[in-house]
N, C-alpha and C positions, 0 to 999 in steps of 0.2 A: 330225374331228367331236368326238372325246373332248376334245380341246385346248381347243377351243371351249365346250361346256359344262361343263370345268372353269375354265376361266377367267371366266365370267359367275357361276358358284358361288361363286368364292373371293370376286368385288366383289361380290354380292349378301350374303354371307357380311359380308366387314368393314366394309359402308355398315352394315348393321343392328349391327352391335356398337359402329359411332362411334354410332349413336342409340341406344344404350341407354347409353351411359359417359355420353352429354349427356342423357338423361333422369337418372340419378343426380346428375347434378352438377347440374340444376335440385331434386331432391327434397334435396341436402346445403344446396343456398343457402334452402329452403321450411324445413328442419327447423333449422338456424343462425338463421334469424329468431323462431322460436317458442321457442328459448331461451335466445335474447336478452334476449323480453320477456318471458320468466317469469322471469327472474334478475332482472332490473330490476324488477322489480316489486314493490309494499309487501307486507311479509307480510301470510297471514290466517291466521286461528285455524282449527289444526288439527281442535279438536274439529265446525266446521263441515263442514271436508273429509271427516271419517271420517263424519259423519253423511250426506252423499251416496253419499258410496262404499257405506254400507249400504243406500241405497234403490235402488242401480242404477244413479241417474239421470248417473252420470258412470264413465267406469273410470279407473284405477289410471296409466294414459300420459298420462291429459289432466291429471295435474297435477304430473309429472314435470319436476321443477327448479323449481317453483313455493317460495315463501321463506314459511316457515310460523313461526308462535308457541306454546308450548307449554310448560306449564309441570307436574311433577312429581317422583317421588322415583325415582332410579336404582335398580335391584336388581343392587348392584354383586360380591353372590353369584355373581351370573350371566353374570358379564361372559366374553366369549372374542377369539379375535383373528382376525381375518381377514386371513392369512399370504400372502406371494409380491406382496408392492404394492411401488410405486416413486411415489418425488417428486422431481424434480429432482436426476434422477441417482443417489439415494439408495435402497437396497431395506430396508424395513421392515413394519411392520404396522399394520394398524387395532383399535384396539379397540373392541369393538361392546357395548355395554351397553343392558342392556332397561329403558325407561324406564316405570314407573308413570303414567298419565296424572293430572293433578290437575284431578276434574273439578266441588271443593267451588268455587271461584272464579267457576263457569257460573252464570247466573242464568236456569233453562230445566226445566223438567217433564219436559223430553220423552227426558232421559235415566234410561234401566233401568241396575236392578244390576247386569246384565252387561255395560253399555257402561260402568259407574263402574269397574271392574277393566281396563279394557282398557291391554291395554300395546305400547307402540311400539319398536321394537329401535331404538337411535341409535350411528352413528358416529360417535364420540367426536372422530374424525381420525386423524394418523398420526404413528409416532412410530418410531427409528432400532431397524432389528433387533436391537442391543444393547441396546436401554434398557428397562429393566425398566418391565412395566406399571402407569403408576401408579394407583391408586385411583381412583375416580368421587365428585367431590361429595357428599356425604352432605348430607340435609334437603331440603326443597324446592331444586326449580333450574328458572328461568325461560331457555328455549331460543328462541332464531329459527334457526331449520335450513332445511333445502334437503331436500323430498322426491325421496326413488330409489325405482324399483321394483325389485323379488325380482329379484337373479339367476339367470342358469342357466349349465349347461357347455357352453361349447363344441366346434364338433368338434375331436377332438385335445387336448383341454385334460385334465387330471386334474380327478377327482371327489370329492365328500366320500363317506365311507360312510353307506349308506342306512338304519343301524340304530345304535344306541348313542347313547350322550351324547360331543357333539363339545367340545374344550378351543379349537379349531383349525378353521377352515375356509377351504376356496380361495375359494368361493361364498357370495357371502351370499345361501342360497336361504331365501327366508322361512316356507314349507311345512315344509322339511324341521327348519328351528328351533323349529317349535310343536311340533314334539315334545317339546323339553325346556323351551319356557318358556313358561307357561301364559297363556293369553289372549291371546299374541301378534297384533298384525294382520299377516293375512298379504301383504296387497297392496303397503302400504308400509312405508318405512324412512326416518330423518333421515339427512341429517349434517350436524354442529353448523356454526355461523356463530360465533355469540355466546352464552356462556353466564353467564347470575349465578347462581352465582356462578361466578369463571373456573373453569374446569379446571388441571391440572396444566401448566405452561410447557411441560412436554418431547414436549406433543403440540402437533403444530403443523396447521392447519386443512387441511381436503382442496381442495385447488387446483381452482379453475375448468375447464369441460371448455374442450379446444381447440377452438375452432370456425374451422376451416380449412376451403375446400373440396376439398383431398386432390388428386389426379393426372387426375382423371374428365376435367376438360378439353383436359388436353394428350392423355389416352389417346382421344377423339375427335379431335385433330385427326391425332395418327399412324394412326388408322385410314381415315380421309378421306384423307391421303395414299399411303398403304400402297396402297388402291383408283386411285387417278388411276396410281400407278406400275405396276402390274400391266395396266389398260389400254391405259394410252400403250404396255407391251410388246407388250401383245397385237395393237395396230393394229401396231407395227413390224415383226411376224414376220408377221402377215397380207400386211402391201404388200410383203416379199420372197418372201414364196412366190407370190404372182399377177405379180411382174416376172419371178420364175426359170420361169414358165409351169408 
């Protein structure tokens, strides 16, 4: 009897884990098409997006990887590097520099003193752990970037410290950077596409995400299998114990 209900346990067990690896793999084919078409997609002006993001009427993921235009003065004071990245093989760093928003070019009332100060953290892109950080454009710089949102830590991962002024961070959590740069938004962050004027050569642009659909499919079809094998055992050892009487 124990035989028996553990063997209907283990196939009820890995029928439902092959439907949950084939629910992910249709939610990675759902989340692949939405950023698809926000990559392809014409930029918009930034300062309309932060202008939603402050009424509510949209959050901070629905415009995730969306291709934005923005144009202001680096506070290249402020710049720090976001340590432990890799590119094609390559481990380096991002420099993140807080962008002034330029918002004398709007033609709109409906921005306050406090939205004309607002500033957007931007990565710059990435450049070889050897290569000294170069400088940020000085003067106006007119930007088409890709919004990200706030990082966080992972389990297992290392964390930034939760006090001090950071030179260095693993995370680009955007909370914990308003500490040290004022007006920062905290929902989003660029990272540059195109800049006028360019930036420095030796940084070179953050690579498109992979959009693969990962292992989800084959890990449902060995669990579907996994179950039919365990079965067909279980009918073999049933039809010799009722021959052996």
């Amino acid at each position: 009897m124990i035989l028996h209900v553990t063997v209907v346990a283990a196939i009820v067990l890995m029928i439902n884990l092959g439907l949950w690896q084939y629910s992910r793999y249709g939610e990675r084919i759902d989340f692949n098409k939405i950023v698809s078409a926000r990559i392809d997609a014409q930029p918009k002006q930034l300062h309309s997006l932060l202008t939603e993001l402050g009424t509510d009427s949209i959050e901070a993921s629905d415009l995730e990887w969306l291709n934005v235009s923005v144009s202001g003065t680096y506070l290249d004071d402020q710049t720090l590097l976001a340590v432990n990245r890799s590119q094609e093989g390559i481990s380096g760093v991002d420099p993140l520099t807080p962008l002034l928003i330029d918002h004398d070019s709007i033609n709109t009332s409906s921005i306050d003193s406090e939205s004309r100060d607002q500033v957007v953290l931007v990565n710059r892109g990435f450049i070889n752990q050897a290569t000294a950080t170069p400088k940020a454009p000085a003067g106006t710089v007119q930007l088409i970037a890709r919004v990200r949102v706030s990082e966080s830590r992972r389990f297992g991962e290392l964390s930034d410290p939760t006090t001090g002024r950071l030179s260095e961070v693993i995370n680009i959590d955007l909370p914990r950077l308003s500490q040290q740069i004022k007006n920062l938004n905290t929902d989003i962050y660029l990272e540059v596409l195109d800049s006028q004027p360019k930036d420095s050569p030796a940084i070179a642009r953050i690579a498109d995400p992979v959009l693969s659909t990962g292992s989800h499919l084959s890990y449902t079809a060995q669990w579907f299998i996994f179950s039919v094998f365990v079965a067909a055992g279980w009918v073999v050892v049933v039809r010799r114990k009722l021959k052996s009487g």
